[in-house]
C-alpha positions as CSV (number, residue, x, y, z in Angstrom):
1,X,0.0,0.0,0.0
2,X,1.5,3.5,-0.9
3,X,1.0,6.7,0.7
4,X,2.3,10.4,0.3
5,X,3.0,10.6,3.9
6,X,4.3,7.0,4.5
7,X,1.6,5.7,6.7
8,X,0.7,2.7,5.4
9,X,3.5,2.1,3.4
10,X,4.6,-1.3,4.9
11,X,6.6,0.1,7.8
12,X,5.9,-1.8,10.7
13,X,4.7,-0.1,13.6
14,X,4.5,0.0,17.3
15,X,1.4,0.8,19.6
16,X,3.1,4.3,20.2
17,X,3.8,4.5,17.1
18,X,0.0,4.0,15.4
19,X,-0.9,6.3,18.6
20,X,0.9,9.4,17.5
21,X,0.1,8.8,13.9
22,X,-3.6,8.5,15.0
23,X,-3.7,11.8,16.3
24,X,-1.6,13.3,13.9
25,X,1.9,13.9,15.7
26,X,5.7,12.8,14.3
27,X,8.0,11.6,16.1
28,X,9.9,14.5,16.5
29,X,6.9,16.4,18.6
30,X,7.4,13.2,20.7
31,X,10.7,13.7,21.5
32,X,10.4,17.0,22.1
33,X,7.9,16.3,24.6
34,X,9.1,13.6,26.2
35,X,13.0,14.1,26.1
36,X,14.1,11.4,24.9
37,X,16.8,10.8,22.4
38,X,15.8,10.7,18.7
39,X,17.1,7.2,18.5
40,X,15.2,5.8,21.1
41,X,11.9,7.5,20.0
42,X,12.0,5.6,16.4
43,X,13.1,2.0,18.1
44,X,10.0,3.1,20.2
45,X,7.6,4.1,17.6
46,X,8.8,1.0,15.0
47,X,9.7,-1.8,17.1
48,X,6.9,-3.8,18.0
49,X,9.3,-5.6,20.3
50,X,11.1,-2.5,21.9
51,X,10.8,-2.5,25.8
52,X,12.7,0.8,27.3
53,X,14.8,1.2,30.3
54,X,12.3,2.4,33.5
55,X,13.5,6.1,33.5
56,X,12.8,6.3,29.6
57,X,9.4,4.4,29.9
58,X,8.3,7.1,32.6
59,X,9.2,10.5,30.4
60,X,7.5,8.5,27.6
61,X,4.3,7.6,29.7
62,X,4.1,11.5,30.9
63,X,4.0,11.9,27.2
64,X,2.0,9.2,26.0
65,X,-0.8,10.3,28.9
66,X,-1.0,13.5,27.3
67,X,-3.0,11.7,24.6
68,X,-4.6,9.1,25.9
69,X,-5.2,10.0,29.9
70,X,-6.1,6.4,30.8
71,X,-3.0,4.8,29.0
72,X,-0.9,2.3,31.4
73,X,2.6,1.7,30.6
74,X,1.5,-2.7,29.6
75,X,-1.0,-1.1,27.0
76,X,2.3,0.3,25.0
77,X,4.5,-1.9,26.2
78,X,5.1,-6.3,26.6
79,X,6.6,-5.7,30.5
């Protein structure tokens, strides 16, 4: 499937990752937001499999909560 803005273009994605696009943020507003390193934000938002260290799964939470209040760190994560 192709697409002008590369959503649905194959790429495998994460739970963050369909989150953000869902509401219609990058990546880069993520990392912004959440202070983590620009690496770590695309493992994050591609890698299905991707579990982060505790002190980057809380600024990513804080983050995360911003869009979806009720989120809990297992429905992003496989802790």
């Amino acid at each position: 499937m192709f697409s002008i803005f590369g959503f649905g273009s194959g790429k495998k994605r994460s739970k963050v990752g369909k989150l953000i696009d869902k509401h219609g943020y990058t990546q880069e507003e993520l990392r912004e937001f959440s202070g983590v390193s620009r690496n770590t934000i695309s493992k994050v938002c591609n890698d299905p499999d991707y579990v982060p260290s505790p002190g980057v799964l809380k600024k990513l939470m804080k983050a995360i909560r911003t869009l979806d209040p009720a989120a809990k760190a297992d429905d992003y994560f496989d802790l």
